[in-house]
N, C-alpha and C positions, 0 to 999 in steps of 0.2 A: 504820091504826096510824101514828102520830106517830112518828120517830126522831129520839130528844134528842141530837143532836149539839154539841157548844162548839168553836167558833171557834177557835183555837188562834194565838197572835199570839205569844204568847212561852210558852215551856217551863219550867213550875215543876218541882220534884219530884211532883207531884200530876194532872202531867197523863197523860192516858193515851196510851200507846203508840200503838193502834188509832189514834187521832182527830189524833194529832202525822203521824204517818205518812202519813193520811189529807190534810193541809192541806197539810203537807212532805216531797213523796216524797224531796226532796236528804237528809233526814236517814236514813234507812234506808242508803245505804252506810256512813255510821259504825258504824250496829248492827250492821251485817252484818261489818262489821272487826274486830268485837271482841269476837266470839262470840257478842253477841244475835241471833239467830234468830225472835223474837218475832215479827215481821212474819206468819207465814205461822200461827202460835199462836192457839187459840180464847182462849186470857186476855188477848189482846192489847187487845181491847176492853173490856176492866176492871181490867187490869194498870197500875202508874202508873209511872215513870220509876223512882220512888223504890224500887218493889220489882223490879223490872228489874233494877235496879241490885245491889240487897242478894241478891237470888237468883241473880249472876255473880258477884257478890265488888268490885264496881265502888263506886268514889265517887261518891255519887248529885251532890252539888252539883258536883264535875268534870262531872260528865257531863250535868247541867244547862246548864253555863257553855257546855261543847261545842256543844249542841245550838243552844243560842241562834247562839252564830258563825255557823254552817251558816246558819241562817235570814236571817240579818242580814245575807247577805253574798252 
């Protein structure tokens, strides 16, 4: 069985939690400061930023913007 994984270089709203996590473990202490706990969550591999976001109360595009820094940095 094949696992369809995507590459994850930059962080849209549409990327998933699982697979961001997975390429950038540096990005998991921001979720973990801010209430997301996703990380350790079975929708975390089908969950995307953007509803991450909308299901804490969080600005998806901040928190897009966030993420990227982290990575880029």
């Amino acid at each position: 069985m094949k696992i369809d994984i995507d590459r994850v270089e930059t962080v849209t709203p549409n990327t998933l939690i699982g697979d961001m996590v997975l390429f950038h473990p540096e990005t998991a202490e921001l979720l973990f400061s801010i209430g997301m706990h996703c990380l350790g969550c079975p929708s975390s591999g089908v969950e995307t930023v953007k509803d991450a976001a909308s299901v804490h109360g969080l600005d998806a595009d901040d928190l897009v913007r966030k993420l990227n820094h982290i990575i880029k940095n």
